[in-house]
N, C-alpha and C positions, 0 to 999 in steps of 0.2 A: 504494500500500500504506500501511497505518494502522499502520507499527509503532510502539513505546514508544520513544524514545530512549535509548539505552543511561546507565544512572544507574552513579552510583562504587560502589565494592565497600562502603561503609557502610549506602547503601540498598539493596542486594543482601541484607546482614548480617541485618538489621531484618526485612526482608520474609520470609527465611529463617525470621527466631527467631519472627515471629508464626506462621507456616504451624506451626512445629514446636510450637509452643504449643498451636493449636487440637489437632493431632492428637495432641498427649499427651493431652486433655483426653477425645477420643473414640476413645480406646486398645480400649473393648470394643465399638465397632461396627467396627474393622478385623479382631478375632477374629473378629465373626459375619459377616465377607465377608472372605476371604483370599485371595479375588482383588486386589479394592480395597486391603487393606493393604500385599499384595505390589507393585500399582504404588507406592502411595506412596513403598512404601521404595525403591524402584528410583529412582523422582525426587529422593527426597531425596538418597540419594546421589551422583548426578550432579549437582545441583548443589553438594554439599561440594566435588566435582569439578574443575567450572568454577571456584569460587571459590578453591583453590588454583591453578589455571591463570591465572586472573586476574594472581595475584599473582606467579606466575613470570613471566609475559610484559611485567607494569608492569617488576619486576625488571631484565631483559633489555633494559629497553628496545624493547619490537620493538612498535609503537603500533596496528600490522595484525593482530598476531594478540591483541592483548588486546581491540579491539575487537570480532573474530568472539568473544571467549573470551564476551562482554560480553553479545553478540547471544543467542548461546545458553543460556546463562543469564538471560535476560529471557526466552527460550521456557519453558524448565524450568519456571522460576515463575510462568509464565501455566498451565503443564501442571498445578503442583500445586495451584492455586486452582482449576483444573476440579475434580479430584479431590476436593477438600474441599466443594467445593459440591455434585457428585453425593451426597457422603455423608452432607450433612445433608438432601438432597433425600432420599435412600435412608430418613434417620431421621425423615424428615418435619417435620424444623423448617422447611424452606423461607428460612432466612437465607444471607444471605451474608456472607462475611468476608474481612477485609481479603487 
């Protein structure tokens, strides 16, 4: 398997704040699919989620479940770069973004 290696909660941060950037920016092409907006916002919030989870379990000390916390959250934000790319694919820019 080809997974990401789980990165610290700073580049989680980052990676978050770009995703939520692009999609403030194409705030009215999730109007005109609220299908797609509604995943988005479902992803987005499970990873505000995880990354509160993160930080209770670094907290905790407990080193196994920050790491599944870590894992999952590397899923979410590979789920919500799909999503932003279907919807510039949807708007026909054809780019892709961070």
């Amino acid at each position: 398997m080809n997974e990401s290696p789980p990165s610290d909660p700073d580049d989680f941060q980052k990676e978050l704040e770009i995703l939520r950037s692009i999609l403030q920016k194409n705030l009215q092409h999730t109007k005109e699919n609220p299908l797609l907006g509604t995943q988005l916002e479902f992803w987005l919030e499970s990873a505000r989620f995880l990354e509160l989870d993160i930080k209770i379990w670094d907290q905790a000390g407990n080193e196994y479940q920050e790491s599944r916390a870590r894992e999952r959250i590397r899923k979410v934000l590979d789920t919500l770069q799909e999503l932003v790319n279907r919807m510039n694919e949807e708007r026909g820019d054809g780019k892709s973004n961070p």
